[in-house]
C-alpha positions in Angstrom: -27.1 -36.4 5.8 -24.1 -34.3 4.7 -20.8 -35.0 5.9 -19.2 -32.2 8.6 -16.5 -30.5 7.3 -12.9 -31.6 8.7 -12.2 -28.1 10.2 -8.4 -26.9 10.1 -6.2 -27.4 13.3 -5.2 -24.1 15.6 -2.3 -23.1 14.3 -0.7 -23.4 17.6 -0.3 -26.9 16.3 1.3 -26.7 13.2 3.3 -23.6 14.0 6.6 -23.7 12.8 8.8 -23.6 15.9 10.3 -20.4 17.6 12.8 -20.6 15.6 12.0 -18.6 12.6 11.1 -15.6 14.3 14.6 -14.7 15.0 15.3 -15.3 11.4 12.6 -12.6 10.2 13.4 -10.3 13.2 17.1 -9.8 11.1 15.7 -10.1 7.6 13.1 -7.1 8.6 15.1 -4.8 11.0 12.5 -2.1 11.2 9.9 -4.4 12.2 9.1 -5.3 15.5 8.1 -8.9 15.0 6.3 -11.2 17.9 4.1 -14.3 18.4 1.2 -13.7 20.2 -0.7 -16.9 22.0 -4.5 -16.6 21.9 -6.9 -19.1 23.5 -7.1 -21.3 20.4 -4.0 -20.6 17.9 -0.7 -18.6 17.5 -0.7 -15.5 15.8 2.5 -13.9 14.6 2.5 -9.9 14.5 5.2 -7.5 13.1 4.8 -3.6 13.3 7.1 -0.9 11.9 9.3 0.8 14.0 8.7 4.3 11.5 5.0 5.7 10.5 6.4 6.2 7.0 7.5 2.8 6.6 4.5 0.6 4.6 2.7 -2.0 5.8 2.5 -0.6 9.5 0.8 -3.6 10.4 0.4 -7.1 9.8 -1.2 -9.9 12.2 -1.8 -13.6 10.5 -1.7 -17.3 11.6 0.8 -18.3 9.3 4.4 -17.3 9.2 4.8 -17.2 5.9 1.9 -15.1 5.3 3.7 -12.6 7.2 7.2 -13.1 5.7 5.5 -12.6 2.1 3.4 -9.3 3.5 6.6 -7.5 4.8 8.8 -8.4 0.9 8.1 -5.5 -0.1 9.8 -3.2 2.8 13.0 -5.5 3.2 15.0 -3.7 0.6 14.3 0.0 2.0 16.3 2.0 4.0 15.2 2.9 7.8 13.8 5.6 8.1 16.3 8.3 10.3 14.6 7.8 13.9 13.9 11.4 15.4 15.0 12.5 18.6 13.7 10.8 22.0 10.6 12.9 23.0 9.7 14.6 19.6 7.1 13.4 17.0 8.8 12.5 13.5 9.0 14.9 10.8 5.3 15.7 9.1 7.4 14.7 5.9 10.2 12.5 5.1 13.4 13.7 4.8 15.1 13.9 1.3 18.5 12.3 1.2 21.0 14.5 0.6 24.2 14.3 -1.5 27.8 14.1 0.2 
């Protein structure tokens, strides 16, 4: 008989506590960031505020996970938001000298 495989706890229990998210939510400013409660584990979900801004998306169980996916978008600028009630520009903007 082979043994059953010890299966991994919800992450709902090993969460880190509410705490972090704050944390990320100022390290990641163009990101809306959120935990979301399903019936059997916590999933943590951040989505750029900007189309142009890469990756748009990211959904995972662990916190980490989601603090090493957005890295790479922490150093860039925000994007200039566009006007309430218009669609953003079909191209980004170039920066212009002053």
């Amino acid at each position: 008989m082979r043994p059953i495989p010890a299966s991994r706890p919800p992450a709902s229990e090993t969460a880190p506590p509410h705490s972090q998210i704050p944390g990320l939510r100022a390290d990641f400013p163009c990101f809306r960031i959120w935990r979301e409660q399903t019936c059997d584990r916590a999933l943590y979900v951040a989505r750029s505020l900007h189309l142009e801004l890469n990756p748009h998306t990211v959904v995972t169980d662990d916190i980490s996970e989601l603090r090493t996916a957005l890295e790479p978008a922490r150093r860039l600028a925000c994007p200039r938001p566009h006007p309430a009630g218009q669609a953003p520009p079909a191209r980004p903007l170039q920066a212009t000298a002053p």
